[in-house]
N, C-alpha and C positions, 0 to 999 in steps of 0.2 A: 534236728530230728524230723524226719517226713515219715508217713505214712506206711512207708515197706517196713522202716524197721520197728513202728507199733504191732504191725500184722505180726513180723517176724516173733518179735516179743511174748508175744499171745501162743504164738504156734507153738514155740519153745515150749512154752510152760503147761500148754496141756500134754505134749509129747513127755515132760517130764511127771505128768500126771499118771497119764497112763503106764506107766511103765511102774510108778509108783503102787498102781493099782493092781497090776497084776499079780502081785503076788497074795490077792485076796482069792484067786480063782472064781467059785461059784458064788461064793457067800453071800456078797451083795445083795446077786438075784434070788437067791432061798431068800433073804431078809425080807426083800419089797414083797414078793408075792406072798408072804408068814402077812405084813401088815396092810395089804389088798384086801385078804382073803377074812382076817378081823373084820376091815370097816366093812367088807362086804355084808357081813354076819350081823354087822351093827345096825346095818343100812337097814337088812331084810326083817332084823328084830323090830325094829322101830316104826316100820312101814305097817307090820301086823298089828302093833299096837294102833297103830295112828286107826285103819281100815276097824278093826272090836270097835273103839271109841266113836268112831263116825257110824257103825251098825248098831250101836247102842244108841244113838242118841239119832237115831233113821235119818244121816246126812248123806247115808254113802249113795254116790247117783249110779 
């Protein structure tokens, strides 16, 4: 076994991947950006918190 035919190996099975995957169409990408757009919201909640907590307590520089 050399080298071409682990590449080969690899190629195969994502080509079998994707092909796999296409019959998801969009969904995927609706999914990631649904759980982006969460942590985003998480992110930005917790940031506000953090900035009250640091003006309450005169840290914020």
């Amino acid at each position: 076994m050399n080298m071409t035919d682990i590449f080969n190996g690899i190629g195969h099975f994502f080509q079998w991947t994707f092909t796999f995957m296409k019959g998801f169409g969009n969904k995927p990408n609706i999914f990631f950006w649904l759980i982006i757009a969460a942590l985003f919201v998480t992110w930005l909640r917790m940031q506000a918190k953090f900035n009250k907590e640091a003006k309450e307590k005169n840290t914020l520089q």
